[in-house]
C-alpha positions as a Markdown table, in Angstrom:
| # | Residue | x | y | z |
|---|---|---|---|---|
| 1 | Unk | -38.7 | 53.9 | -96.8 |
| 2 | Unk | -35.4 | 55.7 | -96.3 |
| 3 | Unk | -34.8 | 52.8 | -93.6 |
| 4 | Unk | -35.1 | 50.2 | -96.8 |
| 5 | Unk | -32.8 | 52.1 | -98.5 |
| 6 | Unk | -30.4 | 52.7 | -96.3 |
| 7 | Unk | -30.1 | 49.2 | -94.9 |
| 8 | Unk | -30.4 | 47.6 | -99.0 |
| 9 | Unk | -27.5 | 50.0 | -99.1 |
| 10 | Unk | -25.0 | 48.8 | -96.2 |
| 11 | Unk | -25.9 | 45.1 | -97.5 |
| 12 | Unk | -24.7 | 45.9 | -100.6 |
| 13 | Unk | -21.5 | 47.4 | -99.8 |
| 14 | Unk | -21.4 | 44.8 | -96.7 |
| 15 | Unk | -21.7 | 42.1 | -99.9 |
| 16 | Unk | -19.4 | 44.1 | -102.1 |
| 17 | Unk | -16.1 | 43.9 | -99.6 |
| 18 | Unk | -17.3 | 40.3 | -98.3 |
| 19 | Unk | -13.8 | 38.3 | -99.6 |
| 20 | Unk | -14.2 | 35.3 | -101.3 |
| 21 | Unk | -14.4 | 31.3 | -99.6 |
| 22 | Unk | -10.5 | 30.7 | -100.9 |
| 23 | Unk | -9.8 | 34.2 | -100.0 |
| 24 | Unk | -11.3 | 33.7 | -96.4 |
| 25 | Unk | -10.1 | 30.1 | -95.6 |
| 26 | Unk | -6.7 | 31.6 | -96.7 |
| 27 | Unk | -6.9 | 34.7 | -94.4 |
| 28 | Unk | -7.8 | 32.5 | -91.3 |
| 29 | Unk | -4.7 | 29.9 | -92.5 |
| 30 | Unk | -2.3 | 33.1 | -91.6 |
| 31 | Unk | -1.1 | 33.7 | -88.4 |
| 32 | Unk | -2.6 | 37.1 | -86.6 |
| 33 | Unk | -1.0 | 37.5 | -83.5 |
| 34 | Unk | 0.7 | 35.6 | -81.6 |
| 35 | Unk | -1.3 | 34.3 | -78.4 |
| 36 | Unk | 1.4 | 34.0 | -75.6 |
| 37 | Unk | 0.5 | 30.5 | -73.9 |
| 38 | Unk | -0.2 | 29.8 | -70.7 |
| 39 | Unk | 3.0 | 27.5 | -68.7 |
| 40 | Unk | 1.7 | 24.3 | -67.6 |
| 41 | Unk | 2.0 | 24.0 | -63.8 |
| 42 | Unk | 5.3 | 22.1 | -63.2 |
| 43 | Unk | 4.0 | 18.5 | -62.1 |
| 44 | Unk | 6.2 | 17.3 | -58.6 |
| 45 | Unk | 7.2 | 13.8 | -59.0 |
| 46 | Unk | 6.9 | 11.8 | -56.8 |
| 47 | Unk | 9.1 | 11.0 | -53.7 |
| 48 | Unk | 10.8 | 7.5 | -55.2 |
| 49 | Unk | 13.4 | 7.7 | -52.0 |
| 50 | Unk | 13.0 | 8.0 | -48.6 |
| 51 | Unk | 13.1 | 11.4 | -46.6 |
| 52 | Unk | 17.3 | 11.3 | -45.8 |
| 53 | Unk | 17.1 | 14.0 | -43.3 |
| 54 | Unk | 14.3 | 13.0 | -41.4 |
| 55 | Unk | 15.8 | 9.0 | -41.5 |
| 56 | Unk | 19.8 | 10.2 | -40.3 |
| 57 | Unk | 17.5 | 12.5 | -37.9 |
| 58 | Unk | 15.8 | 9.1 | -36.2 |
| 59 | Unk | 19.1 | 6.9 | -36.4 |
| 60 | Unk | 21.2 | 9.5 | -34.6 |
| 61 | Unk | 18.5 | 9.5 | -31.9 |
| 62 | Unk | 18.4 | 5.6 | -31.6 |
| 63 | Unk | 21.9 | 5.4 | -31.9 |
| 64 | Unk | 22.6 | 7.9 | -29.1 |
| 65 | Unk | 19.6 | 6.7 | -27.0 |
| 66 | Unk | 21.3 | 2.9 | -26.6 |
| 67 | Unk | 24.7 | 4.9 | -25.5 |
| 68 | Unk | 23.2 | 6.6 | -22.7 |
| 69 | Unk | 21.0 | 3.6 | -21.9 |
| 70 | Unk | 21.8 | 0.1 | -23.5 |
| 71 | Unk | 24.9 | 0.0 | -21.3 |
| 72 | Unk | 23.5 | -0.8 | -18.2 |
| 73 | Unk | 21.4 | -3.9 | -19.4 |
| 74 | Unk | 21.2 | -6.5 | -17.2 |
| 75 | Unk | 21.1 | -10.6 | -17.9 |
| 76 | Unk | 18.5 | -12.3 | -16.3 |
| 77 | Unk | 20.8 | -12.9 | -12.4 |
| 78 | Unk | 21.0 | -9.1 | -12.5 |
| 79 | Unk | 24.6 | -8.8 | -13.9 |
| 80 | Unk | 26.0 | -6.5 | -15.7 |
| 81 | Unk | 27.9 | -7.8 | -18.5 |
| 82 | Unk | 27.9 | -5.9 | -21.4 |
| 83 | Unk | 30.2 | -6.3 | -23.5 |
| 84 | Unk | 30.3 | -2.3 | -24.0 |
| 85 | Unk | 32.0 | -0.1 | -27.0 |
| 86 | Unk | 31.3 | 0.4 | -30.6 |
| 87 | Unk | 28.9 | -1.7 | -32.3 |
| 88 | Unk | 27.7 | -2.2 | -36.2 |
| 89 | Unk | 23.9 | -2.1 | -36.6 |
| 90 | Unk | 21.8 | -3.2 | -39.6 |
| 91 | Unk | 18.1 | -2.5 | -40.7 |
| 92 | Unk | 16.4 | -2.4 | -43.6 |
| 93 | Unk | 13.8 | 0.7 | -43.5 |
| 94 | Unk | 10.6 | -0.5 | -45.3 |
| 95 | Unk | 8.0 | 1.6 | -47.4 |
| 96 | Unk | 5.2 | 1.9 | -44.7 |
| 97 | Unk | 8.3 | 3.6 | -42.2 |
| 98 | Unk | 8.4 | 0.6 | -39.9 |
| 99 | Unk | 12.2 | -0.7 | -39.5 |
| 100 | Unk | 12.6 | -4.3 | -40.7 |
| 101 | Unk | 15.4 | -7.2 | -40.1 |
| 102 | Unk | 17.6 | -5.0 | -37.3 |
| 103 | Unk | 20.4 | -6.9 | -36.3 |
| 104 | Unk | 23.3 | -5.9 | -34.4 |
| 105 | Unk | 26.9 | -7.2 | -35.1 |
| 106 | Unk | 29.2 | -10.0 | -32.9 |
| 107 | Unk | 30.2 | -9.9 | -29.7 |
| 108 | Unk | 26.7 | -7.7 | -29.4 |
| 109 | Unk | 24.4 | -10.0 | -30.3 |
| 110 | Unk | 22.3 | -12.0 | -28.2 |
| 111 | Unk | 23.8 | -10.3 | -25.1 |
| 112 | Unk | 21.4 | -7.6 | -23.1 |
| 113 | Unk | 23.2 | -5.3 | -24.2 |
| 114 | Unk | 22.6 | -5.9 | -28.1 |
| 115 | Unk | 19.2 | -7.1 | -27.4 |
| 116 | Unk | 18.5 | -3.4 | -25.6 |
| 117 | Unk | 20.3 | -1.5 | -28.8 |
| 118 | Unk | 18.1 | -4.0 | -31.4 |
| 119 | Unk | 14.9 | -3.2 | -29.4 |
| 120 | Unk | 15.5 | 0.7 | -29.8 |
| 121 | Unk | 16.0 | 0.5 | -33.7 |
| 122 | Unk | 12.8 | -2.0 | -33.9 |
| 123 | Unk | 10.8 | 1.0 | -32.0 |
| 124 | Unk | 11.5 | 3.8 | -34.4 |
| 125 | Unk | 9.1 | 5.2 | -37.2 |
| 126 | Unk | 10.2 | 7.0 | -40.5 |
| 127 | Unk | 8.5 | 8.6 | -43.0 |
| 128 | Unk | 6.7 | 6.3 | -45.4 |
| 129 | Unk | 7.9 | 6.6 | -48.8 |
| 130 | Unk | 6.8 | 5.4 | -52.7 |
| 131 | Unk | 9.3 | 3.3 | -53.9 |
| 132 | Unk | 9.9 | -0.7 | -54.9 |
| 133 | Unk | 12.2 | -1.5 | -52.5 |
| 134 | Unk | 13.3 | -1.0 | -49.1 |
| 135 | Unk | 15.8 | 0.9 | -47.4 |
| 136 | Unk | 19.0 | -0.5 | -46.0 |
| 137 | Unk | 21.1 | 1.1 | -43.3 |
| 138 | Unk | 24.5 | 1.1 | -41.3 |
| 139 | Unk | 24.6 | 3.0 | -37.6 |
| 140 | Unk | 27.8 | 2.8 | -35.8 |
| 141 | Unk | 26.4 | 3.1 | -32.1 |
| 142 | Unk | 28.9 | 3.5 | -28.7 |
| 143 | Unk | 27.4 | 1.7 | -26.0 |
| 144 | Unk | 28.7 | 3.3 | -22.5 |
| 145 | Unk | 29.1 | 1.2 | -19.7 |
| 146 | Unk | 27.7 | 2.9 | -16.5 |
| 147 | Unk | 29.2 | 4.2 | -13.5 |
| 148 | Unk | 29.7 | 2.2 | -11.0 |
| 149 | Unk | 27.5 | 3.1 | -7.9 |
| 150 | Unk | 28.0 | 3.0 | -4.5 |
| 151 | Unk | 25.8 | 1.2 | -1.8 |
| 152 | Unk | 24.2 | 3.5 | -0.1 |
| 153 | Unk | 26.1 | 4.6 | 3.7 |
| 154 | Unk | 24.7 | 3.5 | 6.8 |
């Protein structure tokens, strides 16, 4: 019986303090404390260009490649013709990393020479890259002519 009483009791002073609906819809309209929030993870945007570093890396390879080794191209009696020296190359690097439309500049094209320089470019992957166009690109390349050698003594 004391149990009755005692928990009749605690409801009613558990009813008596118990705030009214406006009073309790205005208390939970107040701020309490405020709940620091959590930053949301900075979102990386895509690459929209092509890797730079990684493309002037390949280039510079290509480009010093068909100094070393262009020069010495033959035409099809064996001859050496060149022509030799600086030379202007074009290509358009496309999305998938493949290079497209390499051309080399007058009095290289055509010759075995510009055709060996042309076929070095056309060889070389890049990065892929997001983006809605391609990549266009100028390489200045030297090509060396070789030493002459001598026949061999007898």
């Amino acid at each position: 019986m004391n149990r009755l009483l005692v928990s009749v009791g605690l409801l009613a002073v558990g009813c008596a303090e118990a705030p009214t609906a406006p009073a309790r819809i205005a208390a939970a309209a107040e701020p309490t404390a405020t709940i620091p929030s959590t930053p949301e993870p900075p979102t990386v945007a895509p690459k929209s260009r092509i890797d730079e570093e990684y493309t002037a890396m390949m280039l510079k390879r290509a480009a010093g490649f068909s100094k070393t080794q262009c020069g010495a191209a033959t035409n099809d009696a064996g001859e050496l013709k060149g022509p030799w020296g600086k030379a202007a190359v074009t290509l358009k690097v496309g999305r998938n990393g493949r290079p497209i439309d390499v051309s080399i500049a007058s009095p290289h094209a055509g010759t075995p020479t510009g055709n060996c320089v042309v076929r070095n470019f056309e060889a070389l992957v890049f990065l892929p890259y997001p983006g809605d166009h391609d990549e266009a690109r100028e390489v200045e390349v030297t090509i060396d002519k070789p030493a002459p050698t001598k026949p061999p003594a007898e």
